[in-house]
N, CA, C and O of each residue as an XYZ file, in Angstrom:
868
protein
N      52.486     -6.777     11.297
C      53.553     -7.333     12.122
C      54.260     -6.207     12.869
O      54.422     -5.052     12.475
N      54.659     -6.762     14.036
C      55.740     -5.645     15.194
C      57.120     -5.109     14.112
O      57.722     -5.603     13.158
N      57.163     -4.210     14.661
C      58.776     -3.327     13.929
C      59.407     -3.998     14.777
O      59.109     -4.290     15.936
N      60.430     -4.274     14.072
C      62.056     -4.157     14.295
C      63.016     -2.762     14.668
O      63.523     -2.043     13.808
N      63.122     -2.587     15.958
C      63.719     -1.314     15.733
C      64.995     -0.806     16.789
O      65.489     -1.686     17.495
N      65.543      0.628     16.907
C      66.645      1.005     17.097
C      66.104      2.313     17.827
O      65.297      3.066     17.281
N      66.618      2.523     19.113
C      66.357      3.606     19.300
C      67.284      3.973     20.728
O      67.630      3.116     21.541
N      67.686      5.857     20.860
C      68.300      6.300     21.259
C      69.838      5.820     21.663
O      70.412      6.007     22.736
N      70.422      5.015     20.248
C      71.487      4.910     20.411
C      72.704      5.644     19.705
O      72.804      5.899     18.505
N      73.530      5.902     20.634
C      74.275      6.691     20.123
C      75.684      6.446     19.395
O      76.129      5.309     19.552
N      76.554      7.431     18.530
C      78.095      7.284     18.154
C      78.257      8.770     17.624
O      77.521      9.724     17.376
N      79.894      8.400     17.573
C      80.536      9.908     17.761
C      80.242      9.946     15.936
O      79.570      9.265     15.161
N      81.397     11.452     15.777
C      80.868     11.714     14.248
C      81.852     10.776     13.831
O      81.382     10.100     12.916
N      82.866     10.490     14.074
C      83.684      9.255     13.532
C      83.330      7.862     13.557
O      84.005      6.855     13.345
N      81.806      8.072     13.943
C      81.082      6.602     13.920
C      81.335      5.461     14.816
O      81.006      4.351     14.397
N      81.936      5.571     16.135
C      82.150      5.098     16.896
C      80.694      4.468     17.718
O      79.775      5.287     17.738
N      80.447      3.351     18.271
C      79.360      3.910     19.474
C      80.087      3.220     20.962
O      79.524      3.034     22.041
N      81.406      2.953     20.611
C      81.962      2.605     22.333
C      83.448      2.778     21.987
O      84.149      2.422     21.040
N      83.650      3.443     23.092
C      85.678      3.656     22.819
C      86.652      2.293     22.689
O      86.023      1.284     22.371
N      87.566      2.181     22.814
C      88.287      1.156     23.404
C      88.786      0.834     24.604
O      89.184      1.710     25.372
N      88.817     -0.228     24.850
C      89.247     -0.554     26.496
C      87.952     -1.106     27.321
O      87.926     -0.896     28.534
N      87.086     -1.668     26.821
C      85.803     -1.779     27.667
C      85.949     -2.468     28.722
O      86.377     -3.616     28.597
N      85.694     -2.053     29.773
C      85.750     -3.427     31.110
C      84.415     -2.881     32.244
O      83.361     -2.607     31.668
N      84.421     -2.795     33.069
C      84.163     -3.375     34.366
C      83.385     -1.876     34.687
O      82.214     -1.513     34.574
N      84.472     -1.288     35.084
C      84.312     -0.102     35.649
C      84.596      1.047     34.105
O      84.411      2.244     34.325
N      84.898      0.761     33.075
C      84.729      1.706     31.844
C      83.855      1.059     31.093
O      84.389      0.291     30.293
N      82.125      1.115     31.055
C      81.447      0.075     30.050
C      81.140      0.717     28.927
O      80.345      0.121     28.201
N      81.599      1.940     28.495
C      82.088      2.677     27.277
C      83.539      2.947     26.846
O      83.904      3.674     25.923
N      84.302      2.220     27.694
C      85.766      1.938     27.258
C      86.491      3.832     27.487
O      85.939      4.495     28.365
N      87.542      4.445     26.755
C      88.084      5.402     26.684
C      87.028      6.763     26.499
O      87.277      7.943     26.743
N      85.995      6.259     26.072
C      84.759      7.070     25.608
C      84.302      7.997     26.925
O      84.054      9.200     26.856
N      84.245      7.207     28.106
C      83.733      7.405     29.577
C      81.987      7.516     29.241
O      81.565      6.443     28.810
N      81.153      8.359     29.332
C      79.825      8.566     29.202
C      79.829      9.680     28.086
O      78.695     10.073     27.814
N      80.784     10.237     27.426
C      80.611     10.964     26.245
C      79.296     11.051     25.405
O      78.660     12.052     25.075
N      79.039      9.598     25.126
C      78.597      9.095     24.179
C      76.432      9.182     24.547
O      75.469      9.090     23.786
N      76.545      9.374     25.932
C      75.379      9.794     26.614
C      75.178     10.677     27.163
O      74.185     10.689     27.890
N      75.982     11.767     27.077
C      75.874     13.216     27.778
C      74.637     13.938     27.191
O      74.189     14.736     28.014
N      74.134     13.920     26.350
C      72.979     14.674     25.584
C      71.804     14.101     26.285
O      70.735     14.620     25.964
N      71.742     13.001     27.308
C      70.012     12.041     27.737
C      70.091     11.991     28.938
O      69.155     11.631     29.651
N      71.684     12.487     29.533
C      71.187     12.757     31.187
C      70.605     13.826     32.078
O      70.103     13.802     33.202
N      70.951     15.189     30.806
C      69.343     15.815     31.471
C      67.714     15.941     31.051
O      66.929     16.871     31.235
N      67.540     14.714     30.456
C      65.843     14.112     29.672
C      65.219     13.779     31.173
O      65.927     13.216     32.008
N      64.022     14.111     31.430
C      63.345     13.030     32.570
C      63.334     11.792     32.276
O      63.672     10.994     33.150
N      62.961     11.340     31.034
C      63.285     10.283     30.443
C      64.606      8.873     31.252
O      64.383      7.731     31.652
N      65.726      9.573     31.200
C      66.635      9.053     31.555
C      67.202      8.788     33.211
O      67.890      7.884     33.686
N      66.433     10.284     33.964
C      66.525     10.438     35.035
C      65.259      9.762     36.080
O      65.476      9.648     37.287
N      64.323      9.462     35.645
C      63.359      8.538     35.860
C      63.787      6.723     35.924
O      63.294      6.017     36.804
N      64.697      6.179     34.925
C      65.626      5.301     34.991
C      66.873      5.165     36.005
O      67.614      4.221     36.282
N      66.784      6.660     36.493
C      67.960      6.419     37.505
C      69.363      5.971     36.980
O      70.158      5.337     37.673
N      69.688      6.524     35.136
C      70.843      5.842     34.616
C      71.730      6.866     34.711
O      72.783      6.596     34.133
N      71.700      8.202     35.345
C      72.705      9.298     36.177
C      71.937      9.969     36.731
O      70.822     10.420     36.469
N      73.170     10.053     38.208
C      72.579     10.527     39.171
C      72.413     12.148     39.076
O      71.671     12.730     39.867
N      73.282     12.984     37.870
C      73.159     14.660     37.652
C      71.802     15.425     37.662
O      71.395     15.592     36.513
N      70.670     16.135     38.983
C      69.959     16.859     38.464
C      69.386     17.269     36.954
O      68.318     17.077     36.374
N      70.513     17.866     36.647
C      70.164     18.953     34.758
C      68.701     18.833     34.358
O      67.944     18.021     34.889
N      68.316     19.724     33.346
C      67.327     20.314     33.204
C      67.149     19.335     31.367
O      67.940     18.977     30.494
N      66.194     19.289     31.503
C      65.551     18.514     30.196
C      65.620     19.355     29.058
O      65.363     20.553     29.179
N      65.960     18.830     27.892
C      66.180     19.604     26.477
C      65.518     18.917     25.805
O      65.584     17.705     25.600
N      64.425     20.148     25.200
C      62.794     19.609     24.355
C      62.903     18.449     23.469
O      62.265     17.398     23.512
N      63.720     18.779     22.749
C      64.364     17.939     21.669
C      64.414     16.845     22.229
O      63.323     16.285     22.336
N      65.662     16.095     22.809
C      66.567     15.325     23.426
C      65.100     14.378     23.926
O      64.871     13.217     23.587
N      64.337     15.141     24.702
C      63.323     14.597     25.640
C      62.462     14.198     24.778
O      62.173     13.104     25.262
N      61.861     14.297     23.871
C      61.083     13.766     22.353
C      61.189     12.706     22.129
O      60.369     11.789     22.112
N      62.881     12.781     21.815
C      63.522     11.153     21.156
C      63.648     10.505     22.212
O      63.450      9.292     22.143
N      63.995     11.078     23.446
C      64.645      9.824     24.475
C      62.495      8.901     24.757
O      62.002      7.817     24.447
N      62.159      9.701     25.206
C      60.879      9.321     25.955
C      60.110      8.275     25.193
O      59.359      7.498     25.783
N      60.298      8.245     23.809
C      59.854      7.175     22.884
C      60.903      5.831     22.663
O      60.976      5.223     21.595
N      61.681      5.501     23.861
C      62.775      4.881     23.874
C      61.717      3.708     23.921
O      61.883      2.734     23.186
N      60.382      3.802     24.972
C      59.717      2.075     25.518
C      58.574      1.906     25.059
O      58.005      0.819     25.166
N      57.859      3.277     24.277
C      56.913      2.745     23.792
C      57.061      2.017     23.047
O      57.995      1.819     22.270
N      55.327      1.103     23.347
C      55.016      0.149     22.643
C      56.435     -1.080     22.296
O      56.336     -1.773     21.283
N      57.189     -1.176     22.853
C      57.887     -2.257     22.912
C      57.963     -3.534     23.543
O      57.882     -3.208     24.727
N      58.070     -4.819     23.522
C      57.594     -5.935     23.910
C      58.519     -6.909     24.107
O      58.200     -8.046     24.456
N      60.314     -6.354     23.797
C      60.661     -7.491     23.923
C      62.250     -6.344     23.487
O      62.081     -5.410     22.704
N      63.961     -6.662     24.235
C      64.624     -6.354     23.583
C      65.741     -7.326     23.173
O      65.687     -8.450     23.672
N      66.667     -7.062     22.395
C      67.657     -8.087     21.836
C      69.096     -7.440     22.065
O      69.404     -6.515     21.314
N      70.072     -7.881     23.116
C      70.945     -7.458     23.075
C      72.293     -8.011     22.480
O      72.032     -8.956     21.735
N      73.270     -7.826     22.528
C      74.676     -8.490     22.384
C      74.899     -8.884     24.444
O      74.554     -8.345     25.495
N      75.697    -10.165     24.001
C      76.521    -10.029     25.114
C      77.462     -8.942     26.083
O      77.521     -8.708     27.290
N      78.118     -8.450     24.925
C      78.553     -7.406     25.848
C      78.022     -6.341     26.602
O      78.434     -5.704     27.571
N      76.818     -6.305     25.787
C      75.812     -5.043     26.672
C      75.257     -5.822     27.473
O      74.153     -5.313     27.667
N      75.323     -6.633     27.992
C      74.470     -7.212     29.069
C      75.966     -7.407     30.184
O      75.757     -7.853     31.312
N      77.247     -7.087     29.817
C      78.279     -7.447     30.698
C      79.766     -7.486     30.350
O      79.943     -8.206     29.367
N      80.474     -7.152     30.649
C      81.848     -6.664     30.258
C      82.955     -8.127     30.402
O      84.160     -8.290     30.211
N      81.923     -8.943     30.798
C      83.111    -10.478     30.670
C      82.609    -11.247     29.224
O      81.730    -10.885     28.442
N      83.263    -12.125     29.183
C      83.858    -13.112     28.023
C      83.884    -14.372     28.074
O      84.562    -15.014     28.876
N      83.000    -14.931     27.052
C      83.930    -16.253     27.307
C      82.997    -17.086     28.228
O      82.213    -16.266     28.706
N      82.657    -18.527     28.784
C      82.170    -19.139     29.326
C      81.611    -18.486     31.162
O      82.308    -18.210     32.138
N      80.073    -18.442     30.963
C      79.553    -18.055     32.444
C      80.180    -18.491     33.612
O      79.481    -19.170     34.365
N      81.680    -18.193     34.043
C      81.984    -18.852     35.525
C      81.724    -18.144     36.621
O      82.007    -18.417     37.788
N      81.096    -17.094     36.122
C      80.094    -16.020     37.423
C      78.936    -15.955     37.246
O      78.804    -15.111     36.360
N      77.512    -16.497     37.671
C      76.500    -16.617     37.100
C      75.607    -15.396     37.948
O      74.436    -15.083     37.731
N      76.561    -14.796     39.007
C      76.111    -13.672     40.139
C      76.143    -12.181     39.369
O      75.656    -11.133     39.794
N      76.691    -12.348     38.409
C      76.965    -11.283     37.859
C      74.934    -11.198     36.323
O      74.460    -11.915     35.442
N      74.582     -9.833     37.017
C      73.005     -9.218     36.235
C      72.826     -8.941     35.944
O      71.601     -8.866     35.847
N      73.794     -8.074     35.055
C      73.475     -7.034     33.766
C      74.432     -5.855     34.756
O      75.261     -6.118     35.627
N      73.987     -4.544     34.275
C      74.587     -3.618     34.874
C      73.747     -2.881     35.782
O      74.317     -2.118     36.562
N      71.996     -3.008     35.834
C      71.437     -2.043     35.714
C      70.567     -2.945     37.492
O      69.350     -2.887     37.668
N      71.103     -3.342     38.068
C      70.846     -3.881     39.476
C      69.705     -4.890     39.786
O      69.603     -5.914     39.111
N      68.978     -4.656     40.644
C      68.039     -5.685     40.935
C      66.588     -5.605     40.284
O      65.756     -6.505     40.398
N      66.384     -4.409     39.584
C      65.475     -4.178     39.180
C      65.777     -3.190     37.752
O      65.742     -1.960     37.743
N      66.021     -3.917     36.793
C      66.582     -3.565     35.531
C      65.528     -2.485     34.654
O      64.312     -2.618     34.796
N      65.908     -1.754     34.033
C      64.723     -0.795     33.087
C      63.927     -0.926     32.349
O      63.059     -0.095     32.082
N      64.118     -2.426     31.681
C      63.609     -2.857     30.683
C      62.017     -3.205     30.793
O      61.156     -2.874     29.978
N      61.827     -3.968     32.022
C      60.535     -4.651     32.649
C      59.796     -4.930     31.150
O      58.893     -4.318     30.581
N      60.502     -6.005     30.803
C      60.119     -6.861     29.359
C      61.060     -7.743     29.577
O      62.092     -7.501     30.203
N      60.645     -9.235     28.880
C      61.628     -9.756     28.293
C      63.078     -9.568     27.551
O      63.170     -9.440     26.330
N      63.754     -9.568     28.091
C      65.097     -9.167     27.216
C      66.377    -10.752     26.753
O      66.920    -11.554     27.512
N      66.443    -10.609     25.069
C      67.015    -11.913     24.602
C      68.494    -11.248     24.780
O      68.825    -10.134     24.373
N      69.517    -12.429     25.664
C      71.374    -11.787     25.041
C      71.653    -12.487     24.054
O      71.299    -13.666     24.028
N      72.031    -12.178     23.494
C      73.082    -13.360     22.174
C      73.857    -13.393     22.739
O      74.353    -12.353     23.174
N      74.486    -14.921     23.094
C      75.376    -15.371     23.271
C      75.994    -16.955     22.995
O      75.308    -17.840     22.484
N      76.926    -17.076     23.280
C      77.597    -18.220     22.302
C      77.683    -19.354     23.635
O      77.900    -20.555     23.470
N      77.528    -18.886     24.593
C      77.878    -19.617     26.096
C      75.896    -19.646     27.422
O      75.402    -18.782     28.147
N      75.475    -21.015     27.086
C      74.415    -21.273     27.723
C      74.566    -20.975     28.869
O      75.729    -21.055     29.267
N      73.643    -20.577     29.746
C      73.032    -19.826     30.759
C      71.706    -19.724     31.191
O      71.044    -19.058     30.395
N      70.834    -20.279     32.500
C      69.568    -20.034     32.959
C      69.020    -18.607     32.679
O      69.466    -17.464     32.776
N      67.805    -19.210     32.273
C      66.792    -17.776     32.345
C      66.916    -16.932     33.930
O      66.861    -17.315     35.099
N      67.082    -15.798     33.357
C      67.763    -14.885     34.920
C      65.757    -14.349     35.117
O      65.056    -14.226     34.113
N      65.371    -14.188     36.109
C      64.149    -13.431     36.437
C      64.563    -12.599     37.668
O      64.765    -12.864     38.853
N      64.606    -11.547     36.953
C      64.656    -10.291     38.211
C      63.063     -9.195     37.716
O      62.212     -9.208     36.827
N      63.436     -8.276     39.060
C      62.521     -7.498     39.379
C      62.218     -6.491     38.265
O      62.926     -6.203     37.300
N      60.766     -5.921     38.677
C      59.907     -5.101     37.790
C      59.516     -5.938     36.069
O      59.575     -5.223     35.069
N      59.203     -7.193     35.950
C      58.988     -7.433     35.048
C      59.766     -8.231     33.804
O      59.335     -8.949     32.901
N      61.402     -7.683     34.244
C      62.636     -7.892     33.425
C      63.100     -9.430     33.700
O      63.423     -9.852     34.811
N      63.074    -10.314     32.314
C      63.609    -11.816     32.123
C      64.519    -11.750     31.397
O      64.224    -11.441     30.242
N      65.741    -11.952     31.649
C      66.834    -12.195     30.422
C      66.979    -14.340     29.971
O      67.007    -15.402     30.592
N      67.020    -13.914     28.727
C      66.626    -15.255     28.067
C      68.160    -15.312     27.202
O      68.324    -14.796     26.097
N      69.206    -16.048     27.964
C      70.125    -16.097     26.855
C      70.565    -17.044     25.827
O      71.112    -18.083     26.197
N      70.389    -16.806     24.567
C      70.496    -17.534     23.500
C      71.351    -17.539     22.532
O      71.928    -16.453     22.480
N      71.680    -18.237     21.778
C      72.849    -18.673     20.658
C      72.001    -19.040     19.614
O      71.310    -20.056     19.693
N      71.992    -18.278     18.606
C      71.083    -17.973     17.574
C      71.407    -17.035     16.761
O      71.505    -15.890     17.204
N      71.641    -17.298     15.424
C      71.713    -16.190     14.350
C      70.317    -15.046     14.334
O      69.235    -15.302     14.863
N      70.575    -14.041     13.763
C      69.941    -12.759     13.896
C      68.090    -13.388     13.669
O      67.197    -13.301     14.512
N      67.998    -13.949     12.368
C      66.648    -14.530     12.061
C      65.784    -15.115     13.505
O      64.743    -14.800     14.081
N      66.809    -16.083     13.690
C      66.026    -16.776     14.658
C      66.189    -16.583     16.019
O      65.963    -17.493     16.816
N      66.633    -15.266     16.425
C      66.582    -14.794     17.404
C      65.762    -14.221     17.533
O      65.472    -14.083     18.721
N      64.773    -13.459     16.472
C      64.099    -12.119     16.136
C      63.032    -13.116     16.433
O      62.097    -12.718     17.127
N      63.024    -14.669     15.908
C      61.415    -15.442     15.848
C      61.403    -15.374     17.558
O      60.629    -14.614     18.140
N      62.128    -16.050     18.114
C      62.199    -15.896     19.493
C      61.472    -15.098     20.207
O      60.379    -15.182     20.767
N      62.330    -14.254     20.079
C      62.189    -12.571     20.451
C      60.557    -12.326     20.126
O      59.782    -12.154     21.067
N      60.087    -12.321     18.731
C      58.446    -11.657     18.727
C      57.792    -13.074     19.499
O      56.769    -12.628     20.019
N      57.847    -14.183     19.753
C      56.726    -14.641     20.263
C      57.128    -14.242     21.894
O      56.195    -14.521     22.647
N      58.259    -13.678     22.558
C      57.898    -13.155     23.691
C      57.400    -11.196     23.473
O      57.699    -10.266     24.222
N      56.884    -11.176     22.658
C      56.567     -9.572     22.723
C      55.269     -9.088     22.393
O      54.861     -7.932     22.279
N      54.528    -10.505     22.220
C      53.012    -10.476     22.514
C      52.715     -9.272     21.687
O      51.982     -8.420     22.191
N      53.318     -9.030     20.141
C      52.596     -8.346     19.240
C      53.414     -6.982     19.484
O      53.152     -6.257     18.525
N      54.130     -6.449     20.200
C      54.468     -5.572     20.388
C      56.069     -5.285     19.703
O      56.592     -6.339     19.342
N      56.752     -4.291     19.515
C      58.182     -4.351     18.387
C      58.726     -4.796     19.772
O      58.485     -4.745     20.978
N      59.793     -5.364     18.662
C      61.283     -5.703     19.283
C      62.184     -4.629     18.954
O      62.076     -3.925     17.949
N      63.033     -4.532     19.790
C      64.181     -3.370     19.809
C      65.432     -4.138     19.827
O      65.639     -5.225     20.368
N      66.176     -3.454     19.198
C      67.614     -4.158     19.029
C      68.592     -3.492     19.708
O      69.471     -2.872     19.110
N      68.522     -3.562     21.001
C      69.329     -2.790     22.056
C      70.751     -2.290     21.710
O      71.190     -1.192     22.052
N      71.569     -3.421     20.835
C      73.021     -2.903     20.974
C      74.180     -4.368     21.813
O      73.780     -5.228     22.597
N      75.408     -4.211     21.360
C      75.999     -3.111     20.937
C      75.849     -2.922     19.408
O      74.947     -3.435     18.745
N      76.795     -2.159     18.938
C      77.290     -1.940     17.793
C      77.233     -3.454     16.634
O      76.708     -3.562     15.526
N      77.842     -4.242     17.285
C      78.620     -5.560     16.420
C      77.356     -5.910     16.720
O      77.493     -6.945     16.067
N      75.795     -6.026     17.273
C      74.789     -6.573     17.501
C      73.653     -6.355     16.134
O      73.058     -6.969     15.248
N      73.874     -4.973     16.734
C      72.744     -3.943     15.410
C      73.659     -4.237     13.795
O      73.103     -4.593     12.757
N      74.720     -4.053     13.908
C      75.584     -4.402     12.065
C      74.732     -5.937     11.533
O      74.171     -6.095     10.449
N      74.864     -7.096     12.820
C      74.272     -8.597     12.177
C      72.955     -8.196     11.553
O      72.481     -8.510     10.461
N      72.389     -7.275     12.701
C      70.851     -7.125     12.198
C      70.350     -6.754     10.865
O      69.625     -7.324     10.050
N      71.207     -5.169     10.906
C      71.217     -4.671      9.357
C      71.562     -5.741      8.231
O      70.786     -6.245      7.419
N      72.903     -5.954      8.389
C      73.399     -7.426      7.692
C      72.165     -8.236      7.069
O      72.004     -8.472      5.872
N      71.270     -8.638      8.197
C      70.398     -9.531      7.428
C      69.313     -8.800      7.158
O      68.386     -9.608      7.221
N      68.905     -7.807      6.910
C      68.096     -6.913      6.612
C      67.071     -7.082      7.380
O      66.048     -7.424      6.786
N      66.989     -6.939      8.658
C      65.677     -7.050      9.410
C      65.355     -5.656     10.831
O      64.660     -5.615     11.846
N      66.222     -4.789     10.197
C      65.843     -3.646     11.156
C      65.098     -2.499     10.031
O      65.567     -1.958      9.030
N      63.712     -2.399     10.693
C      62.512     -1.583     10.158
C      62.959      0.067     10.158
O      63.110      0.872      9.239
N      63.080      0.162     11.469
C      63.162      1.512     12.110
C      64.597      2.045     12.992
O      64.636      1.657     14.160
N      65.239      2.516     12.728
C      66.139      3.065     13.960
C      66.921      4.795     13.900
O      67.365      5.421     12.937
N      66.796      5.281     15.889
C      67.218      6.538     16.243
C      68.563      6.404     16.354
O      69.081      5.883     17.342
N      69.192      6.838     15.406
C      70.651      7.309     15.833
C      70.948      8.405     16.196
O      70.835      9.335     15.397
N      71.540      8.690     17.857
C      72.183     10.205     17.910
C      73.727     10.264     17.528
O      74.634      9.484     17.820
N      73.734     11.478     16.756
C      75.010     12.011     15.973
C      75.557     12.928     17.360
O      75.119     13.996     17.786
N      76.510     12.203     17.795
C      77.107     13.223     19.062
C      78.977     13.682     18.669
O      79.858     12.932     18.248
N      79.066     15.370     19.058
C      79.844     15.779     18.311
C      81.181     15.488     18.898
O      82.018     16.382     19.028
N      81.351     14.527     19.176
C      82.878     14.433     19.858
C      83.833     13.349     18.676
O      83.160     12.761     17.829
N      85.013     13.188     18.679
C      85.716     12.235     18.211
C      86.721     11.356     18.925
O      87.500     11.641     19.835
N      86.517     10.260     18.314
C      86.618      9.115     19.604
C      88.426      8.035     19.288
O      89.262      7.415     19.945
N      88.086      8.498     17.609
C      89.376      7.729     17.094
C      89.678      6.250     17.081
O      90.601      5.735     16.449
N      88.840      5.646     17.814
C      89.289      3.985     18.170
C      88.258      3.849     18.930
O      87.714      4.752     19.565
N      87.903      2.541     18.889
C      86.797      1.696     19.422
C      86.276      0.579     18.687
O      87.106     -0.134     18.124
N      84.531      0.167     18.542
C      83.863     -0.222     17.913
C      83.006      0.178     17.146
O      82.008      0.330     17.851
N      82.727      0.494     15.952
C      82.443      0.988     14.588
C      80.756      0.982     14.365
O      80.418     -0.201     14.355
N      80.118      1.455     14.266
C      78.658      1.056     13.960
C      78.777      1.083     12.255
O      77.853      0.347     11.910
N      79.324      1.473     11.266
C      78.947      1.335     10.267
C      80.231      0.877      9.467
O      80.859      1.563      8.660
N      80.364      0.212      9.666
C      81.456     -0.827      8.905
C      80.842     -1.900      8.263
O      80.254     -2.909      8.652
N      81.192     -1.322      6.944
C      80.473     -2.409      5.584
C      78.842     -2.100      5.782
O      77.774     -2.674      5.992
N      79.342     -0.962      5.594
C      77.080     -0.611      4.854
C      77.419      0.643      4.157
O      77.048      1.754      4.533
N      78.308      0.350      2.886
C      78.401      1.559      2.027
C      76.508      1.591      1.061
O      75.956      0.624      0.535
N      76.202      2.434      1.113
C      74.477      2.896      0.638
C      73.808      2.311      1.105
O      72.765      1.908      0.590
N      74.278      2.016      2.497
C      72.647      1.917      3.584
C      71.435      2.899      2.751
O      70.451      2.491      2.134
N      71.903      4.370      2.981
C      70.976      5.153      2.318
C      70.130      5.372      1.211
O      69.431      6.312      0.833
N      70.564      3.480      0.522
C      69.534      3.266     -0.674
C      68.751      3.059      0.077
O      67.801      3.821     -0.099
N      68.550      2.133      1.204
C      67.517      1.033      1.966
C      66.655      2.091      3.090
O      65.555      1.737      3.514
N      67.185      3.210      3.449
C      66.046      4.442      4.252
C      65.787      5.667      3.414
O      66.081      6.112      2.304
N      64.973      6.051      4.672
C      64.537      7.364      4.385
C      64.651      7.944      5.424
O      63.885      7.812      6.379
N      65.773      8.777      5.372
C      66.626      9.241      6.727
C      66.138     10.971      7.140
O      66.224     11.835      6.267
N      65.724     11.249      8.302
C      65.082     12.414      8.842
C      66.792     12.783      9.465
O      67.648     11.953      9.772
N      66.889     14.195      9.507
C      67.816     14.602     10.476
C      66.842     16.101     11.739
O      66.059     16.944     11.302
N      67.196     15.979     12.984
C      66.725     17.057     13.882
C      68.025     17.661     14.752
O      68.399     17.019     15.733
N      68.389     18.322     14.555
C      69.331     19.212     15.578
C      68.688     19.147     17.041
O      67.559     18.690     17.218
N      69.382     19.571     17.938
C      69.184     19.405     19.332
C      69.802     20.746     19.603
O      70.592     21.204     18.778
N      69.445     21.542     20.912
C      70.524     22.484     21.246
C      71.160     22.306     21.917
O      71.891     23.252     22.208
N      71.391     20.800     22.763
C      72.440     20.118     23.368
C      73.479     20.041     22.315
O      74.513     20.205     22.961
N      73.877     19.858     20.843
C      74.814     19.874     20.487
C      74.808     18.362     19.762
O      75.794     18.001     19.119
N      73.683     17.544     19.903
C      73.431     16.118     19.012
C      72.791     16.151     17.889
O      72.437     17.236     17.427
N      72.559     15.111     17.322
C      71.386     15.486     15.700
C      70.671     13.676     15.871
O      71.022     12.533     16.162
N      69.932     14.171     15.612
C      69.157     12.745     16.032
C      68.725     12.263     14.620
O      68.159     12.971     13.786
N      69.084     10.907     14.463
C      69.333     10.919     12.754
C      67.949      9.518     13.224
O      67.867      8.642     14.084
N      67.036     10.036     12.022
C      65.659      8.993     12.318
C      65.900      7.835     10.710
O      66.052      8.411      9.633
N      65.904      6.503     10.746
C      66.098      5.708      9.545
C      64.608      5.039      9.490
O      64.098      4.626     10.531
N      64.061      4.966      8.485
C      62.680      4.564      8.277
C      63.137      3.601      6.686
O      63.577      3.998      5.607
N      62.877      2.591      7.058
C      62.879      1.665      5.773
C      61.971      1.801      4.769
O      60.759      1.868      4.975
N      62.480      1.845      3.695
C      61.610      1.867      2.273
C      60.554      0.990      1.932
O      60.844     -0.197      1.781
N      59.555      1.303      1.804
C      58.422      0.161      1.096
C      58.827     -0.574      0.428
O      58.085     -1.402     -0.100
């Protein structure tokens, strides 16, 4: 069967992975891009066109980022990562963040609590939004991924349900050294996760640690 998995997402060392204040024009809230400064000089990232900064690629950084799409078939987001509003679709013009031709070029499921048409935009990318607990989002999710893993995009409060129900195989966390103080929490209520992996750590000389979780047999 396809993995379940997590990759190149990030939080501060205070375990943050988005500041407070999220809207529109801050879609990391007080954080600003902190929280991605280590992947905007990867080709990886700059090939996505997700900052516009030249910078020069760091070996490391470029390792973990570049294995962001392999072999993936399908991703699962939260609502909020797909959009900084709330609450019932009364803008249906509004596409994610990432324009007319999104990065994903896969199927991508939102969780959400508020029905909405299947969006089909360019390069491949379908957003399918659904209201569905973690299980049966995931069944969803693998019969559009034609055998291939599902990724659990994020946010934070997205990936916790997942863990919650124990169905994430694999996931990259980057450890980025800033402190954020307030936001949204990635590890709230998973005291000995670290019974359930087998956790790799790699330094970066950008100043991140790329923490690898591999589930136990």
């Amino acid at each position: 069967m396809s993995s379940v998995r997590v990759h190149n997402f990030s939080v501060s060392l205070d375990g943050f992975a988005a500041g407070e204040g999220q809207q529109l024009d801050a879609p990391f809230g007080h954080a600003g891009m902190r929280l991605m400064e280590w992947a905007f000089g990867t080709r990886t990232f700059r090939a996505m066109e997700i900052h516009g900064e030249p910078g020069g690629s760091v070996g490391v950084d470029e390792a973990f980022a570049s294995a962001w799409n392999v072999d993936v078939g399908v991703e699962i987001m939260g609502r909020n990562k797909f959009g900084p509003y709330r609450g019932p679709w009364n803008d249906e013009e509004w596409k994610g963040w990432w324009g007319d031709d999104p990065v994903f070029h896969t199927p991508v499921v939102v969780l959400t609590h508020h029905s909405r048409p299947t969006l089909q935009m360019a390069g491949g990318t379908t957003f399918h939004f659904v209201d569905a607990e973690p299980s049966t989002a995931l069944e969803q999710a693998r019969e559009l991924a034609g055998g291939r893993d599902v990724r659990i995009g994020g946010g934070a409060d997205t990936i916790r349900q997942f863990l919650a129900a124990d169905l994430i195989d694999r996931m990259h966390i980057v450890l980025v050294p800033i402190l954020l103080g307030r936001g949204e929490r990635l590890w709230e209520g998973f005291d000995g996760l670290e019974d359930s992996f087998d956790i790799e750590a790699v330094p970066s000389p950008s100043g991140v640690i790329h923490l690898t979780f591999t589930r136990r047999s």
